[in-house]
C-alpha positions as CSV (number, residue, x, y, z in Angstrom):
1,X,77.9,35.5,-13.3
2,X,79.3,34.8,-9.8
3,X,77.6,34.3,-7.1
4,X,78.5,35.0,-3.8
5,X,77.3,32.5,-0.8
6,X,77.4,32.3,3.0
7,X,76.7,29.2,4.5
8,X,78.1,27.6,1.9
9,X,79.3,24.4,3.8
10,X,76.2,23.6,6.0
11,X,73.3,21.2,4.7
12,X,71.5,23.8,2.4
13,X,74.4,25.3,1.1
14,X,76.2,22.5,0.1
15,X,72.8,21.6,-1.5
16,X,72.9,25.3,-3.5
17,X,76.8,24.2,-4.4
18,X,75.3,20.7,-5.7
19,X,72.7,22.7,-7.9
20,X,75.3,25.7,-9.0
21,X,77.8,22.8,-10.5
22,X,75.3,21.9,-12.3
23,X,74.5,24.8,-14.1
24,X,78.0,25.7,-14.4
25,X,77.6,29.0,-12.1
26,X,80.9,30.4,-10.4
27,X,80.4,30.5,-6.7
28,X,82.3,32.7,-4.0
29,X,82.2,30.7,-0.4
30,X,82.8,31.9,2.5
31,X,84.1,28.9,4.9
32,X,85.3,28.7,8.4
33,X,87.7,26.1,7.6
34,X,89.8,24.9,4.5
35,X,88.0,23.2,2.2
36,X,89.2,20.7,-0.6
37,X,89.4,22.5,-4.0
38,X,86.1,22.4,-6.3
39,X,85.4,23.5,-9.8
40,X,83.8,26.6,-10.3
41,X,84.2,27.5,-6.1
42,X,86.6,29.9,-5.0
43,X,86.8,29.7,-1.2
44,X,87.3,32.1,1.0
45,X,88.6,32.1,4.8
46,X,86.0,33.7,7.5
47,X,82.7,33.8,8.9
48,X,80.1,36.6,9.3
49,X,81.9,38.2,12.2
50,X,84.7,38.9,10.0
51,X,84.4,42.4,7.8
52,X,88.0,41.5,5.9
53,X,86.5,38.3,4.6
54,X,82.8,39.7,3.9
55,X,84.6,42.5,1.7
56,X,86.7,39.5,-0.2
57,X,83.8,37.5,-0.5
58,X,81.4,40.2,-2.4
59,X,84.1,42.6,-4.2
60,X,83.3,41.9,-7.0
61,X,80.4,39.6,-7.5
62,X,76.9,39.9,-8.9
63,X,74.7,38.5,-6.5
64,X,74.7,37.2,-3.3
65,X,72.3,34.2,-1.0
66,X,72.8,34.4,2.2
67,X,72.3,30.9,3.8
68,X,74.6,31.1,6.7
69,X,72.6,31.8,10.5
70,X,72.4,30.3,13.5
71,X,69.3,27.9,13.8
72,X,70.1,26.3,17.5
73,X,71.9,27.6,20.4
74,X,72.0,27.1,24.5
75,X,72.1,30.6,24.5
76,X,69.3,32.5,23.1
77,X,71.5,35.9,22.9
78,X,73.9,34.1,20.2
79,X,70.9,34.1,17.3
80,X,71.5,38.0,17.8
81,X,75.2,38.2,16.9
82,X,75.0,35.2,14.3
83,X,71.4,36.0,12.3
84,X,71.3,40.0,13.0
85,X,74.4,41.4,13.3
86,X,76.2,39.1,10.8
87,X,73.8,39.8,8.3
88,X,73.9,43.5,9.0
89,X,77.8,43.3,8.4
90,X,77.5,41.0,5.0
91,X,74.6,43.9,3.9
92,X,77.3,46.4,4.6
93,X,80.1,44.5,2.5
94,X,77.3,44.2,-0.4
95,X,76.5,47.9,-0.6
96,X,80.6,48.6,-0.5
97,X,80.9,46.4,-3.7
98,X,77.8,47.7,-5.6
99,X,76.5,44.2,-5.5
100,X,72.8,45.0,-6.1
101,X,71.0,41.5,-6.0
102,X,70.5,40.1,-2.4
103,X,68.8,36.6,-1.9
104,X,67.9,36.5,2.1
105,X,67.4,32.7,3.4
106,X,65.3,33.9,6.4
107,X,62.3,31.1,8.2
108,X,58.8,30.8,8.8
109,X,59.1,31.5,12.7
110,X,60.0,34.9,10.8
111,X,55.9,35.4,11.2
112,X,55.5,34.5,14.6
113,X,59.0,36.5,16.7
114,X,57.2,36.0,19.8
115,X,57.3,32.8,20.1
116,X,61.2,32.1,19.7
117,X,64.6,34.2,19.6
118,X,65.2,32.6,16.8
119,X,62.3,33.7,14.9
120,X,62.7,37.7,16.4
121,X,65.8,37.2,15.2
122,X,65.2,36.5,11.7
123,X,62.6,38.9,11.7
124,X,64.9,41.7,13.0
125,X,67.4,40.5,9.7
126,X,64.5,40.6,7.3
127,X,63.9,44.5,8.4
128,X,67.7,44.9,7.8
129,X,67.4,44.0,4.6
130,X,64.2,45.2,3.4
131,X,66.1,48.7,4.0
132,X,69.6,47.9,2.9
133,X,68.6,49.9,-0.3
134,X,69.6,46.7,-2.2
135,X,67.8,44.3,-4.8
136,X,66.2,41.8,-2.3
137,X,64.4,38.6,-2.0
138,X,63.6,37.2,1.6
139,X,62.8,33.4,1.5
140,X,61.1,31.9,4.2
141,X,61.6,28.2,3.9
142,X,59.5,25.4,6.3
143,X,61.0,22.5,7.6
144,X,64.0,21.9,5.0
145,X,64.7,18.1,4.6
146,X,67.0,15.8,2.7
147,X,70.1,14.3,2.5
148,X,72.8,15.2,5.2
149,X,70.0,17.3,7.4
150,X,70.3,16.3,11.2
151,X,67.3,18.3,12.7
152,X,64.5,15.8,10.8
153,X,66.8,13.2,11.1
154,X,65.9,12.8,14.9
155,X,62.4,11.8,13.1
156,X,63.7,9.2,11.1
157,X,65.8,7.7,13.5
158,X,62.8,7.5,16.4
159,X,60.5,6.3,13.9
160,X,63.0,3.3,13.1
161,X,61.5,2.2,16.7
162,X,58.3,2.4,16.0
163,X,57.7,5.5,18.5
164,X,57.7,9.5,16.9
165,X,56.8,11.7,19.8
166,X,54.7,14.8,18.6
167,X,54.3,18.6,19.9
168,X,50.6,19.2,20.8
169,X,47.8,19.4,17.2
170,X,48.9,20.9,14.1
171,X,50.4,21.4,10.6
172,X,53.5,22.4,8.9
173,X,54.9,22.8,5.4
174,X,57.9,21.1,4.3
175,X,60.5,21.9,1.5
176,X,63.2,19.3,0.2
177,X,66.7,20.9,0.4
178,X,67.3,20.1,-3.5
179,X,64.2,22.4,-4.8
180,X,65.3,24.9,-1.7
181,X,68.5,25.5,-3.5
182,X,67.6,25.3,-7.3
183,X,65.1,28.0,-6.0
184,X,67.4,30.5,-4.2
185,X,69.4,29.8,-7.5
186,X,66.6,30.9,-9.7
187,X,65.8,33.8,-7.8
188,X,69.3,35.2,-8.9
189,X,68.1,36.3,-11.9
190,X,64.8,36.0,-12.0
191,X,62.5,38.3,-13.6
192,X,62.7,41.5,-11.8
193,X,58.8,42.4,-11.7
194,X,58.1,38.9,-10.4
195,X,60.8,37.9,-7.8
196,X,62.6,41.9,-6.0
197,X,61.5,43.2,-2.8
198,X,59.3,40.4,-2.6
199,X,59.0,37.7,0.6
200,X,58.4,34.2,-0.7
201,X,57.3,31.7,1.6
202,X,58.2,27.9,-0.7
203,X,56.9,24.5,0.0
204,X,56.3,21.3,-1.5
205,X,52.8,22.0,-3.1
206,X,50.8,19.9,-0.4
207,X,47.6,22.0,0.2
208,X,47.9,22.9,3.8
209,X,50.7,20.9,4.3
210,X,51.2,18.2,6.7
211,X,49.8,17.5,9.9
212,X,52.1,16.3,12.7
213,X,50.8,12.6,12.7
214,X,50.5,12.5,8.8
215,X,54.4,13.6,9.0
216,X,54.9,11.3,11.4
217,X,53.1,8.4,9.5
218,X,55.3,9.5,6.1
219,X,58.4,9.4,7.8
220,X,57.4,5.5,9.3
221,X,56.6,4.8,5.8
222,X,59.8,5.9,4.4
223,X,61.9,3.4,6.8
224,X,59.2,0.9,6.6
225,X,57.7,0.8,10.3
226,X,53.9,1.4,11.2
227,X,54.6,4.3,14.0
228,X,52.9,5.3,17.7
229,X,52.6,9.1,17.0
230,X,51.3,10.8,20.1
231,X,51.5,14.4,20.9
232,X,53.0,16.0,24.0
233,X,51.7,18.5,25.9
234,X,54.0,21.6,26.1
235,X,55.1,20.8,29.9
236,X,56.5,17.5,28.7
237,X,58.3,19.0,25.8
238,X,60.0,21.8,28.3
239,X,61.1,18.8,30.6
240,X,62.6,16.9,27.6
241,X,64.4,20.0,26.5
242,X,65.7,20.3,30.3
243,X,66.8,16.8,30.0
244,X,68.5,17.1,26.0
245,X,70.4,19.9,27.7
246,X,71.7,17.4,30.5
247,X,72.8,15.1,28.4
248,X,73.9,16.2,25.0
249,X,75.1,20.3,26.7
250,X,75.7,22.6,24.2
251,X,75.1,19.9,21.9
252,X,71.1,19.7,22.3
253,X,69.0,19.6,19.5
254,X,65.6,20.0,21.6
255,X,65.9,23.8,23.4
256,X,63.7,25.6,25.1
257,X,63.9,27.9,22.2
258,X,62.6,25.4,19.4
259,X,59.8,24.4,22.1
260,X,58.6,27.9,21.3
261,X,58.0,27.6,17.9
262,X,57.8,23.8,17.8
263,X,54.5,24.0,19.8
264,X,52.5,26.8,17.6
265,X,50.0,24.9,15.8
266,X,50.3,26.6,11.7
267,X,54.0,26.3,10.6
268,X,51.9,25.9,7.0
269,X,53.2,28.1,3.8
270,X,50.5,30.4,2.5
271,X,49.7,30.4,-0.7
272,X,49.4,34.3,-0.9
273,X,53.2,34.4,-0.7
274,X,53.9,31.8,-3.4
275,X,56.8,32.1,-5.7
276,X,55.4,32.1,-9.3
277,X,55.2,29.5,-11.2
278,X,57.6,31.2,-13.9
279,X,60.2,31.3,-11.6
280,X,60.3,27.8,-9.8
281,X,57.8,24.9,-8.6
282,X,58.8,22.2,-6.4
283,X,60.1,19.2,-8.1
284,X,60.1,16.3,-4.8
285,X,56.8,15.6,-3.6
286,X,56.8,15.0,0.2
287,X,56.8,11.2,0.1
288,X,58.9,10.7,-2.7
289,X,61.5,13.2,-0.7
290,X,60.9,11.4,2.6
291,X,61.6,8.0,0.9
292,X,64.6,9.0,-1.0
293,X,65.9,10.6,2.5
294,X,65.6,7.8,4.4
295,X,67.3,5.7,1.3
296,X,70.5,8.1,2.1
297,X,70.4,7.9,5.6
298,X,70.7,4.0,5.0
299,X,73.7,3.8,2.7
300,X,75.6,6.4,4.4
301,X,75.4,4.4,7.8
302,X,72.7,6.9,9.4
303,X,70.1,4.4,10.0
């Protein structure tokens, strides 16, 4: 089998790469820049704005997992080109090769595209390809955490202080990036009748997931400080984003945008849109994940 993959150098798909080398699966990447030579990968030059290389990166394969989007931008019109429009182009390239299967890495804020352009945005691409005619899986992961990940990172590295500031009351789900990719690899060939033209919603098996301070309080746990967890109120968060965007420019990791989803107060996976047990269960619990995280970020000089 080969598996086509965009994406394939950010922090979930090198986690899918980890996982496909060990099952010994061939893997068509699609990379913006050379990449050093690894078995079983064929790489090829291009991104999702580029037809030529979406044609070379499905012709031929037998399924593909689209990763690749845009998760953060200064510019809330970019999630339209990037998450929308790139995946209409790669569903186009698909349908040319006669690739049926089509594993969709969409997001939670899919449920709420009011409340973000990030989230309408991945809603928009989950229409696209609900009625691309093709074999489909949409996966809506939670908060994806691990090794390399730079988004809970902030997290780890403020709770090193002893200080996590919070958005205002709630819960969210979380999903190690290890059991993310072993599951968008089992989805390839899953079971037709239990996995196509389904929408999956994965977590980490903690009923109701986590709320923000028991995150918080993991997280201090994992690098070994007691924490001060408070939560902000929305007006501080839209001031802090203002002020991320001073300093850090284009570079921000706190936007206006992610204030609009961070601030909605049930980010939790529902257990109506489980993926069956036959198919994939989280290995990582949520603490052991969190620990073993913060392990890495240590010996690679994070923390």
């Amino acid at each position: 089998m080969t598996i086509a993959l965009t994406g394939a150098t950010g922090f979930v798909g090198q986690a899918v790469l980890d996982q496909a080398a060990q099952s010994d699966e061939t893997v068509r990447a699609l990379t913006r820049r050379a990449q050093a030579p690894r078995a079983n990968v064929e790489w090829v030059a291009g991104d999702l704005s580029d037809t030529a290389a979406l044609a070379a990166l499905c012709e031929p394969c037998d399924a593909i997992v689209h990763v690749a989007g845009l998760t953060n931008a200064p510019d809330p019109a970019a999630f339209e080109e990037a998450n929308v429009d790139g995946t209409a182009r790669l569903i186009a390239a698909a349908r040319h090769s006669r690739a049926k299967r089509f594993v969709f890495v969409s997001s939670l804020s899919a449920r709420e595209p009011g409340l973000s352009a990030y989230g309408a945005s991945k809603a928009r691409a989950e229409k696209l390809v609900e009625a691309s005619g093709l074999d489909w899986t949409n996966v809506r992961p939670p908060g994806v955490y691990g090794p390399r990940d730079v988004d809970y990172f902030e997290m780890f590295r403020s709770a090193r202080f002893g200080f996590v500031p919070l958005p205002p009351g709630g819960a969210s789900s979380i999903i190690h990036v290890t059991d993310l990719a072993r599951l968008l690899l089992a989805l390839v060939d899953a079971p037709p009748a239990l996995v196509r033209r389904r929408v999956f919603e994965p977590d980490d098996a903690r009923e109701g997931g986590w709320s923000h301070k028991e995150l918080a309080r993991a997280i201090g746990k994992a690098v070994g400080r007691p924490v001060f967890a408070p939560h902000l109120p929305r007006s501080v968060l839209d001031a802090a984003a203002k002020v991320d965007r001073m300093v850090r420019g284009d570079k921000a990791r706190l936007t206006a945008d992610r204030v609009g989803y961070m601030t909605h107060p049930n980010w939790v996976a529902r257990s109506a849109m489980k993926v069956p047990e036959a198919v994939w269960s989280p290995s990582v619990s949520g603490e052991e994940g969190l620990a073993a995280t913060a392990r890495w970020y240590r010996d690679n000089g994070w923390l």
